[in-house]
N, C-alpha and C positions, 0 to 999 in steps of 0.2 A: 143579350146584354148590349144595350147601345155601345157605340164606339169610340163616347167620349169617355165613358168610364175607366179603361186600362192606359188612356193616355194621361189622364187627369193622376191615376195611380201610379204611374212611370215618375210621371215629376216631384208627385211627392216622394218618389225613393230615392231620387233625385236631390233634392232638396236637404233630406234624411242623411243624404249623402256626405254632403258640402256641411253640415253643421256638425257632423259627427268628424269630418277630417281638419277641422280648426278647431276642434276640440283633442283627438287625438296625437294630434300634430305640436300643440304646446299652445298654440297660439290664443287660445282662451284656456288659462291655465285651471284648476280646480281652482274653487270660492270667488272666481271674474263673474262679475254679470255681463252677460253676453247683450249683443245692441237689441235695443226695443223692437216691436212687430213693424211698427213702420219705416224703423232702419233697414229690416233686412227686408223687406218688401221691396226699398230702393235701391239694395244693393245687390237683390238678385234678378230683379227685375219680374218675379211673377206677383200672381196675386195674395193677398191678407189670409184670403181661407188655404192656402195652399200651407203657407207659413203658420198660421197657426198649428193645421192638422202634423207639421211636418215636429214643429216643439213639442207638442203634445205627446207626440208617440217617444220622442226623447227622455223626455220627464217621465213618462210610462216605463222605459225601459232602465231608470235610475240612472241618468247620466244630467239632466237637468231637474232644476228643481222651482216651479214656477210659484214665487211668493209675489200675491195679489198685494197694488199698492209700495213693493219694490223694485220690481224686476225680476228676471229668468235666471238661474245661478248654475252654473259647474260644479256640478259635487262630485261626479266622477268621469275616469275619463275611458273608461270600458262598460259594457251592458252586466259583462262580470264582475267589474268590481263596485257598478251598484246596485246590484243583487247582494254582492256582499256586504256592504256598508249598508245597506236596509237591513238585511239577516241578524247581525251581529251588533248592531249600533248601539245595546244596551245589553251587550254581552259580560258576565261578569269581569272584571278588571284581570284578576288571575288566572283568568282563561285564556284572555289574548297575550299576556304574559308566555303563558307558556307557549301558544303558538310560537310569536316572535323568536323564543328563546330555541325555540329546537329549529326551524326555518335562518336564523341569521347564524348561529352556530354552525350549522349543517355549510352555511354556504361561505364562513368567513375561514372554516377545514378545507373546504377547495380552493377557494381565493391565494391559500398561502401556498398552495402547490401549481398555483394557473398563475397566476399574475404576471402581469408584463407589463414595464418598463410603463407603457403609457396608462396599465392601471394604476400603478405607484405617483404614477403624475398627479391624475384626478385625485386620489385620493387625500394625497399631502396639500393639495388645493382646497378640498372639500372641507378638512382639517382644519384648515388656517382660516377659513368662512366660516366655520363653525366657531371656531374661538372669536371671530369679530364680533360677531354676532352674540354672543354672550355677552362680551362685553360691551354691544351699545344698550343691553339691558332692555331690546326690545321683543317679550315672548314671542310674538307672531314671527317673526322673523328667524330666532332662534331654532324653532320648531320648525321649518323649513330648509333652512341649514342641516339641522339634526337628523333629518328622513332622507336628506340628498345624499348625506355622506351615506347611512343605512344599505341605501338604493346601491351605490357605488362599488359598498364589498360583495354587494349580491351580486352585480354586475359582471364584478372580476372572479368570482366564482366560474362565469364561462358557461352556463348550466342555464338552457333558453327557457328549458320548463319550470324553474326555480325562479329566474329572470319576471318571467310573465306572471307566475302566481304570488310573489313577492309583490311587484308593482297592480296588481289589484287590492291588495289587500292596504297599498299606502295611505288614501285618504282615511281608511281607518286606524292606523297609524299613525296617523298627526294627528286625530282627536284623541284620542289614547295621552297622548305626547301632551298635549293641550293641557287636558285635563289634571296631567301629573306636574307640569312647570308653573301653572296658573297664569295671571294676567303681569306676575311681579315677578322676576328674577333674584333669588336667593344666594349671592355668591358662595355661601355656606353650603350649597344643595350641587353643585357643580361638578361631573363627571365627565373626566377627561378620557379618552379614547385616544391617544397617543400610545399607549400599550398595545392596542387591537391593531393599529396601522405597522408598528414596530413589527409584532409578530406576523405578520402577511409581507411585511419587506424580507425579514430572513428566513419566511419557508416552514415556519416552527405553527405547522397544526392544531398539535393539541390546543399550542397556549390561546391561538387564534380561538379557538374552537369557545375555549373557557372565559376567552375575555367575551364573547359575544351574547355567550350564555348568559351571564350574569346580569348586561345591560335593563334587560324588560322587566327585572324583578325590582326593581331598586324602589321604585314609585310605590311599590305595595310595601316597603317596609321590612322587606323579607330577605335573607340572603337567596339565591340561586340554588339548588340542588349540588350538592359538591365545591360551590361556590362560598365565595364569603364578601361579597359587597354590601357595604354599608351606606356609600354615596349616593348621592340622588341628582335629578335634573336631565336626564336624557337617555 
C-alpha cells in the first residue's frame, strides 16, 4: 500500500474529528447549516477532497444532512441518534408517545429523589423560557424551550444511561413536538408543567412520575394510561 494512503486517511479522521466536535460540543447546534466546502477548506487549512470525503462520511453516519443547492445541515448531534431519527422518523405518533412517556416518567421518579438545589435552579429557569417563549407566540422557539426543559428533568434524574439515550432520541423529539404545536400557537392548547417542576422540588415521585406520563399523550388526543390529560401544546 503506498504511503500516502494511511496518511491521507489519518487526516481525514482527523478532520471527521474537528466536525464531529463542533457539532457535539453545541456549537453548530441541530438544524445550523454548517460553513460551505470552501469555508472549511480555509479554515482548516487542508484540501476540498479531504473535506468533502470527511462531510460525506458524516452525512453517512446521520449526523449531517447534505441538501444540494442549500447547504450541509445538523440533524444530529451523535451517530446514535441519527441512526435513530432515520429509524423512527415516520414512526407512528403513539409509539413515540409511549416511549417518551415511560422514559421521562421513569426519570422525572428519580429526579424528585436526586435533585439538587442547582437542578431546581435550571429548572425554574428552563420554566420561565418556556413560558416566554409561548408567549411570544413563536413555535420554533417554543419547541426548543419545551425539549430543554424535557432534557433537564432527565438530567436531574442523575442517571448517565438514561441522560444519554434521552438526549439521542431529542431531535426526534422536537419533530414529534413540531408536528403536534404546528406553525401557530394555540393559547387554548397550552400545557403548563409547573406541577412536574412543583413535584421534583418536594420529593413527591409518584406525582412526578404521573405528571410526566401524561405530557407525550396529549397531542394524540388521548388521555395517558392512568392519567387523565386533556390539554395540548407540549
Amino acid at each position: 500500500m503506498p504511503l500516502t494512503s494511511p496518511r491521507r486517511s489519518a487526516l481525514v479522521d482527523q478532520v471527521i474529528a474537528q466536525l464531529r466536535n463542533q457539532i457535539t460540543s453545541g456549537e453548530w447546534p441541530v438544524g445550523s447549516r454548517i460553513p460551505t466546502e470552501p469555508e472549511l477548506v480555509e479554515l482548516m487549512g487542508v484540501a476540498r477532497n479531504t473535506v468533502r470525503e470527511a462531510v460525506r462520511a458524516l452525512a453517512h453516519n446521520g449526523l449531517l444532512d447534505i441538501r444540494q443547492g442549500s447547504g450541509t445541515y445538523v440533524i444530529a448531534t451523535s451517530e446514535l441518534a441519527g441512526v435513530m431519527h432515520r429509524r423512527f422518523a415516520a414512526a407512528e405518533p403513539r409509539h413515540i408517545a409511549e416511549v417518551r412517556s415511560t422514559l421521562e416518567s421513569s426519570a422525572a421518579r428519580l429526579a424528585a429523589r436526586r435533585r439538587t438545589d442547582r437542578d431546581l435552579l435550571q429548572l425554574d429557569a428552563l420554566l420561565a423560557r418556556r413560558e416566554e417563549a409561548w408567549a411570544s407566540g413563536d413555535a420554533e422557539v417554543f419547541v426548543a424551550a419545551d425539549v430543554s426543559l424535557h432534557m433537564a428533568v432527565v438530567a436531574a434524574s442523575h442517571n448517565d444511561v438514561l441522560i444519554e439515550l434521552y438526549a439521542d432520541l431529542g431531535e426526534l423529539v422536537a419533530d414529534w413536538l413540531r408536528a403536534d404545536v404546528g406553525t401557530v400557537l394555540d393559547p387554548a392548547a397550552h400545557l403548563d408543567h409547573a406541577r412536574l417542576i412543583e413535584a421534583i422540588r418536594r420529593g413527591d415521585g409518584d406525582a412526578a412520575a404521573s405528571e410526566a406520563a401524561g405530557y407525550p399523550f396529549v397531542c394524540l388526543g388521548k388521555d395517558a394510561p392512568g392519567g387523565a390529560v386533556t390539554a395540548a401544546g407540549g
